[in-house]
C-alpha positions as CSV (number, residue, x, y, z in Angstrom):
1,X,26.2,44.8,1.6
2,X,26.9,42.4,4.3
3,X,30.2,40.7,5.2
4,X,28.7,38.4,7.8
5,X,32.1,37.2,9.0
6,X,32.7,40.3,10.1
7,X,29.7,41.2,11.2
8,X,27.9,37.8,12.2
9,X,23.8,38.1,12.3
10,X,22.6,37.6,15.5
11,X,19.8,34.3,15.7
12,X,16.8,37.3,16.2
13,X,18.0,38.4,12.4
14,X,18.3,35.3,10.9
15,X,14.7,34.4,12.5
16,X,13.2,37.7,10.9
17,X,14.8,37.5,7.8
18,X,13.6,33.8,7.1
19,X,10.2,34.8,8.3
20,X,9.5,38.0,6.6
21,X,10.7,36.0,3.6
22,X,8.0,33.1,4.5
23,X,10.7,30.8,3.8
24,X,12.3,27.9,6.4
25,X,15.9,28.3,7.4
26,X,16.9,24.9,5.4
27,X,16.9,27.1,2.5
28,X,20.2,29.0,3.2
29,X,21.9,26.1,4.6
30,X,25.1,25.0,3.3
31,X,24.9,21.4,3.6
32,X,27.4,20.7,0.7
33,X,29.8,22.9,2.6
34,X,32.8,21.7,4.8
35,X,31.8,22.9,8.1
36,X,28.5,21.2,8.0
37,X,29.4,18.0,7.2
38,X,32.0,17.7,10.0
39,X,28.6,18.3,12.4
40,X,27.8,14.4,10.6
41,X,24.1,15.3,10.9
42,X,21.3,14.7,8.4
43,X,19.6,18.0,7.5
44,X,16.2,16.7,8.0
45,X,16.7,15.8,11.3
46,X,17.4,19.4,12.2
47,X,14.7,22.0,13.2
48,X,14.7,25.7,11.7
49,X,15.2,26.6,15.6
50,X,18.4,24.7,15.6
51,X,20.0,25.6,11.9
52,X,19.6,29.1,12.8
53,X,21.5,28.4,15.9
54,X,24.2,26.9,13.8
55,X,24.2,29.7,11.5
56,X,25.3,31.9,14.4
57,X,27.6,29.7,15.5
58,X,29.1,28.8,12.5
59,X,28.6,31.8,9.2
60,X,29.8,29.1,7.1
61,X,26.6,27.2,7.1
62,X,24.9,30.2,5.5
63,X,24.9,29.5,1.8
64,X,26.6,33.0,0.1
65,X,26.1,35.3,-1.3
66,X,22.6,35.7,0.5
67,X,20.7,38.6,-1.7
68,X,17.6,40.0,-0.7
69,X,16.3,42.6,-2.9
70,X,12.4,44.1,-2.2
71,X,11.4,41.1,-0.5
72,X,13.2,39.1,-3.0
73,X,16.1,36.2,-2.1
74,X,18.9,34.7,-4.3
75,X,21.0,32.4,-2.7
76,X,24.1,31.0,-3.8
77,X,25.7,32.7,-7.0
78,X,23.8,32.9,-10.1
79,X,23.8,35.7,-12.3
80,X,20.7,35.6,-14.2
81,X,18.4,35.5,-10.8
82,X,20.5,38.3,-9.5
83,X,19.8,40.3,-12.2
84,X,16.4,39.2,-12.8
85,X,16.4,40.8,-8.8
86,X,18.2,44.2,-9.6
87,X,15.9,44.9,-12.5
């Protein structure tokens, strides 16, 4: 387990977790959440290069929890794909 406001990931992480994963960035980004709409961007204008940057700036933009189990990802809360993971 991961408290990545106390222990940020570094962009190098975030760019090996997303890509081991085979899975863009935009995934685990928060758009819904506070911090990024005071950036008053569009999300499709941003590259994966550029949300991870963010993300590193900014943990908030990473949607939480973030789960990865054997290769497997669950963002954002819910219970049944969690479990479905930890099985």
């Amino acid at each position: 387990m991961r408290d990545f406001f106390k222990q940020p990931f570094t962009a190098d992480e975030l760019r090996d977790l997303f890509r081991t994963l085979k899975i863009s960035p935009r995934v685990a980004l928060s758009t819904k959440s506070p911090s990024f709409r005071a950036l008053n961007v569009a999300p499709e204008k941003l590259s994966d290069a550029r949300i991870i940057a963010l993300m590193v700036q900014e943990p908030r933009l990473i949607k939480r929890p973030l789960i990865v189990v054997d290769g497997k990802l669950v963002i954002g809360f819910d219970r049944n794909k969690i479990d479905e993971v930890l099985k």
